[in-house]
N, C-alpha and C positions, 0 to 999 in steps of 0.2 A: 261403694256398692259392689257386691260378688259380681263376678259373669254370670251371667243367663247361659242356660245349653235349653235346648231343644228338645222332648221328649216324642215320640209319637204313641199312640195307645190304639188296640184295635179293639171293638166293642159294633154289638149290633145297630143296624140302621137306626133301627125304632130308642133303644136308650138315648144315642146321641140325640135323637131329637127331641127325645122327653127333657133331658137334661137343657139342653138350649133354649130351650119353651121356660122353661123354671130360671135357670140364668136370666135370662131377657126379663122375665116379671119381676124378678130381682132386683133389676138394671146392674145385673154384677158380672162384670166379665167371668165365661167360664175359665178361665187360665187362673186365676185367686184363688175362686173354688177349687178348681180342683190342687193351687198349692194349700188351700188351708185342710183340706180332706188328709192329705199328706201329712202336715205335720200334725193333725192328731193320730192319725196311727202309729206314727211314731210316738209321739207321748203316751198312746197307751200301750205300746209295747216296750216302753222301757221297763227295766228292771226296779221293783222296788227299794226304799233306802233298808240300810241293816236295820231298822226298832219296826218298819213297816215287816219288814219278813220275819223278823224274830215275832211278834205279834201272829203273825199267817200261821207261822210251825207251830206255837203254843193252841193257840185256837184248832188247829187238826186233834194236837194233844190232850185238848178238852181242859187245856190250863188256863187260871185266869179269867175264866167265861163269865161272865154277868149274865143271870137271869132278873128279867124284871116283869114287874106285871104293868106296868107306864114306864115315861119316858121319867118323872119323879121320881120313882123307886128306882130307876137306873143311876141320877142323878144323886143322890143320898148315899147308894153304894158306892159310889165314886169317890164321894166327898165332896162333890161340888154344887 
């Protein structure tokens, strides 16, 4: 298991206590919470893979684009 460190965070009266109130209803310790808060920010701030970003630049480029009038006609044009 990693070592644990200790973090401190300063935030106003009233959130911690909102947030506590919602932990507690939870029954989830706030210490989870706020590591699971954590690693999705990093998972959403990771960078995309190369066919995710290649895909992003064509899409600005107006390459590639599927229009459909349903979620069918999108499917059709796919092939699938």
């Amino acid at each position: 298991m990693p070592k644990e460190v200790q973090m401190s965070i300063k935030m106003e009266p009233e959130l911690r206590a909102q947030f506590m109130a919602v932990a507690a209803l939870r029954d989830r310790p706030a210490a989870q919470i706020i590591r699971d808060l954590m690693r999705l920010y990093i998972a959403n701030s990771e960078t995309p893979n190369a066919l995710t970003a290649e895909t992003l630049r064509k899409s600005l480029r107006n390459e590639d684009v599927f229009y459909a009038s349903d979620p069918d006609d999108l499917f059709k044009q796919l092939g699938l």
